[in-house]
C-alpha positions in Angstrom: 2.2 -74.9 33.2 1.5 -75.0 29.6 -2.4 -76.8 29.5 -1.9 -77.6 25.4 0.9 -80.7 24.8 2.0 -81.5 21.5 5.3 -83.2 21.4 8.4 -81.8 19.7 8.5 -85.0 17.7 4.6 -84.2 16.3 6.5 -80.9 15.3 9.3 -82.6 13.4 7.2 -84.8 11.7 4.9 -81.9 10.2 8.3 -80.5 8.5 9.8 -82.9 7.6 6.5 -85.2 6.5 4.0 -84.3 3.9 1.9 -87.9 4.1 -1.6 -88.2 4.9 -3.6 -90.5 6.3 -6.9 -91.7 6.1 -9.3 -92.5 7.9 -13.8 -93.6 7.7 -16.9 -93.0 9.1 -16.4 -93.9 13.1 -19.6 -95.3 15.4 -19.8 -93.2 18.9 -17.0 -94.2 20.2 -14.1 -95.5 18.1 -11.4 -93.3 16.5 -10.7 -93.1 13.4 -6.5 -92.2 13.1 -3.5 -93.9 14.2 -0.7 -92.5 16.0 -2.4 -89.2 16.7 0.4 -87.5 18.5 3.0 -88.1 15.7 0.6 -86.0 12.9 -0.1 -83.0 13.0 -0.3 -81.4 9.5 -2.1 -79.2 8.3 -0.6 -76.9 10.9 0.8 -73.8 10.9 2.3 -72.2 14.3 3.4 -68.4 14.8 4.1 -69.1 18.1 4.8 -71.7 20.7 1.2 -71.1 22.0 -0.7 -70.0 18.6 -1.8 -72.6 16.0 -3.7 -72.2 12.9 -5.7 -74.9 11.1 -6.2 -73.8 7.2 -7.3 -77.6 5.7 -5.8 -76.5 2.6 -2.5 -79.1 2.5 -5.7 -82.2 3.2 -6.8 -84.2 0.3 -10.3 -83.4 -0.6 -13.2 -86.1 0.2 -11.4 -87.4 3.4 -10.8 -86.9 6.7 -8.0 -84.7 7.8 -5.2 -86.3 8.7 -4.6 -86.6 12.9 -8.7 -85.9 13.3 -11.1 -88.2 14.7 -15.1 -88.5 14.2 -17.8 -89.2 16.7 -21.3 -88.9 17.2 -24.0 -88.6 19.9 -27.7 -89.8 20.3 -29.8 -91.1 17.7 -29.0 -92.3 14.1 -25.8 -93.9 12.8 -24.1 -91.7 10.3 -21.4 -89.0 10.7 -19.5 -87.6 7.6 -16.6 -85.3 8.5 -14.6 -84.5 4.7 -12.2 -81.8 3.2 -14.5 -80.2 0.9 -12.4 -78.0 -1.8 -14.6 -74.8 -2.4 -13.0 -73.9 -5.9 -15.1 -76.1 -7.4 -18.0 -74.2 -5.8 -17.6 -70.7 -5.4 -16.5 -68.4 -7.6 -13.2 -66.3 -5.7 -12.4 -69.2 -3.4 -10.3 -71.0 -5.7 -7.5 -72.8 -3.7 -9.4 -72.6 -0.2 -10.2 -75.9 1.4 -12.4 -76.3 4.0 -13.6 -79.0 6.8 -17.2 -79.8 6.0 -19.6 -82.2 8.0 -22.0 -83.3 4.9 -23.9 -85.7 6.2 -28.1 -84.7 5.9 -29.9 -88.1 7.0 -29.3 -87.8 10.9 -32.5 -87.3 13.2 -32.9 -84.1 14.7 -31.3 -85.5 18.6 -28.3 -86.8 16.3 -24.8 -84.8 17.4 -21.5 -84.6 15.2 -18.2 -83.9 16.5 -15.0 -84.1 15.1 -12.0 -83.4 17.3 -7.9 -83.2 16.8 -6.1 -85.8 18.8 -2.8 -83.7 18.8 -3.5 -82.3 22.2 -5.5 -81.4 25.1 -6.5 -78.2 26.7 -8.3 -77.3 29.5 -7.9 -73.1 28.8 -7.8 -72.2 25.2 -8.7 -69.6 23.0 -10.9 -70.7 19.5 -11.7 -68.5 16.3 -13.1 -70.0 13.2 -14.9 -69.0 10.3 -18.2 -71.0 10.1 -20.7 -71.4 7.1 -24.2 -73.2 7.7 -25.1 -74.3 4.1 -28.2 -76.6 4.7 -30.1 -77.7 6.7 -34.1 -78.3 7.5 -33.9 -79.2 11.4 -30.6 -77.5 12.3 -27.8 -75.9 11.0 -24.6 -73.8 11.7 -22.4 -75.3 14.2 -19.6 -74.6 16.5 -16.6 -75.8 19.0 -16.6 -78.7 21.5 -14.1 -78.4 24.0 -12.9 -80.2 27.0 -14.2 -83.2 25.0 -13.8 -86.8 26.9 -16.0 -89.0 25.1 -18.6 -88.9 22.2 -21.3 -88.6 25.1 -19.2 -85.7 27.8 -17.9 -82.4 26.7 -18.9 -78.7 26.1 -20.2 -77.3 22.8 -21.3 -73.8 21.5 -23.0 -73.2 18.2 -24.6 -70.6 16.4 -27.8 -71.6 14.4 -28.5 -69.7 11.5 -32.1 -71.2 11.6 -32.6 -69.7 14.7 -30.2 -66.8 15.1 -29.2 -67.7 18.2 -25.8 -68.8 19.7 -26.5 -71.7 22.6 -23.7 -72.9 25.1 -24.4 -76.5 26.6 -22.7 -79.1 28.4 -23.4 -82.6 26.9 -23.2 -85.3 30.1 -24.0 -89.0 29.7 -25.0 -88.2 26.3 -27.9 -85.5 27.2 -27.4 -82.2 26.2 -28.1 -79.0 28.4 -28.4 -75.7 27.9 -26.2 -73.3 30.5 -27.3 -70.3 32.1 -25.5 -67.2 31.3 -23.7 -64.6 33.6 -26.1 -62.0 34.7 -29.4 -63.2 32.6 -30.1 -66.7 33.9 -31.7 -70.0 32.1 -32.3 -67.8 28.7 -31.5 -70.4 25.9 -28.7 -68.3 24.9 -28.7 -64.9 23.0 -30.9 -64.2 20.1 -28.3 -62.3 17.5 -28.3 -60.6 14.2 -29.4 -62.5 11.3 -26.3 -65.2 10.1 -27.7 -65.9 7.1 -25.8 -68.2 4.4 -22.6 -66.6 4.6 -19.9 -67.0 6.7 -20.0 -65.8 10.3 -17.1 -66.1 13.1 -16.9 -67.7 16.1 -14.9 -67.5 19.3 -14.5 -68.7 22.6 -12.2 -68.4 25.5 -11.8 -71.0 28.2 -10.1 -70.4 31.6 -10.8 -72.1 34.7 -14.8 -72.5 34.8 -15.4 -69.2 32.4 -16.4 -69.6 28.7 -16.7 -66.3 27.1 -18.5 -66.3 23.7 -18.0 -64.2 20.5 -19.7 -63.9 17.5 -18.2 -61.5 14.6 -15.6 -60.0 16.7 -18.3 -59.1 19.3 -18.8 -60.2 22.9 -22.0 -61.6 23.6 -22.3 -63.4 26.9 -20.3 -65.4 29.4 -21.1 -68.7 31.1 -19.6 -70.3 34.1 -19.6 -74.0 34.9 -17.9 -77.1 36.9 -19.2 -80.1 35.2 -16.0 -80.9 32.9 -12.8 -79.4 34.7 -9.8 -81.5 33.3 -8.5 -80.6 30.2 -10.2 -82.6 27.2 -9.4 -82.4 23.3 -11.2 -79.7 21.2 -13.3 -79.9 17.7 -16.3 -79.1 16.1 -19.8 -79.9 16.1 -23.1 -79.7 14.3 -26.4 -81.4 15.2 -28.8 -83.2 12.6 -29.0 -82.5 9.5 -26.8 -79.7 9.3 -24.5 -79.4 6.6 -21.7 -76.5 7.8 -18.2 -75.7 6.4 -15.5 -74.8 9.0 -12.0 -73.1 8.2 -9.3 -70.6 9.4 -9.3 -72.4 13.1 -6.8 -70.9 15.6 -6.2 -72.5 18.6 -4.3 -69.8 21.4 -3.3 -71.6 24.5 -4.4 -69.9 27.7 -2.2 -69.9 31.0 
């Protein structure tokens, strides 16, 4: 049985529909888009199972259209926008990306953004990522399985650090996971990431998370804590200003 549901209508509306909606800042628990299952754009699909997000049909400054912001823990800010990198970097001219911008959150402060097109419980993610500032944190990464703003999985890779971390948030507290064959190690130190951008990848089936950085394997993590399926994103913590882009989303059966 197909785990990823998006309605043939949701379909029909992306060709035939080149609207966008709107949407503001959202407190820990409220979303921020009507209708989700009816918009779906940007949205590209080279299967029935594969689906690339590219930002670049969203209007810069706003939210993209069928995405919804959260955060968890302290502080009171989240600031999910299309940021059009033209106007930035030289050779990029045309790309559009999905940035979190906001650099006033305390450092137990968590943003997530997540499509409410579907659910997935397994899944495949790949997306480039960019950490561009940040004092307390930066870099980012995928939430998955997401139920609320304070229950759901996240991985990110921390360019501060040079580490890639998976955790399980639950009631709002965030925990590290042990990994497959190494234990309680705070994840896996890794090459420096450095200002530029790096890829990220997961796979999800069943209680199995495998992680990927740059096209490379780097360590697997079982877990039962969040088993249903749950809507997928991205997240960064504090003050961590990141651009996201190129996500493809591979349903798993």
């Amino acid at each position: 049985m197909k785990t990823l549901t998006i309605s043939m209508l949701s379909i029909f509306l992306l060709i035939g529909c080149s609207n966008q909606a709107t949407g503001d800042n959202t407190n820990s628990g409220t979303n921020n888009t009507n209708e989700p299952q009816k918009i779906l754009t940007p949205l590209t699909a080279a299967s029935d199972e594969d689906f690339t997000f590219t930002f670049n049909n969203d209007e810069p400054g706003k939210i993209p259209t069928g995405w919804s912001q959260y955060y968890t823990g302290k502080g009171d800010a989240t600031d999910w926008k299309v940021v059009d990198m033209s106007a930035e970097q030289a050779g990029d001219e045309g790309n559009k990306v999905l940035a979190q911008l906001s650099e006033d959150n305390p450092n137990y402060h968590f943003n997530v953004i997540v499509h409410d097109g579907f659910k997935a419980k397994n899944i495949s993610l790949n997306v480039r990522l960019k950490g561009v500032k940040g004092k307390m944190d930066k870099g980012g990464g995928f939430v998955w399985r997401f139920i609320d703003a304070d229950n759901y999985y996240v991985v990110r890779a921390n360019p501060l650090e040079d580490n890639v971390v998976l955790y399980k948030v639950e009631n709002g507290k965030r925990i590290d996971l042990p990994l497959l064959g190494k234990g309680k190690t705070y994840g896996v130190e890794v090459e420096p990431l450095g200002n530029d951008w790096n890829t990220l990848a997961l796979t999800v089936q069943d209680n199995l998370f495998t992680v990927y950085l740059n096209n490379k394997q780097i360590f697997e993590v079982r877990d039962d804590t969040f088993p249903e399926s749950g809507k997928v994103g991205f997240w960064t913590k504090a003050d961590a200003v990141t651009y996201f882009d190129d996500l493809k989303i591979t349903d798993i059966k």
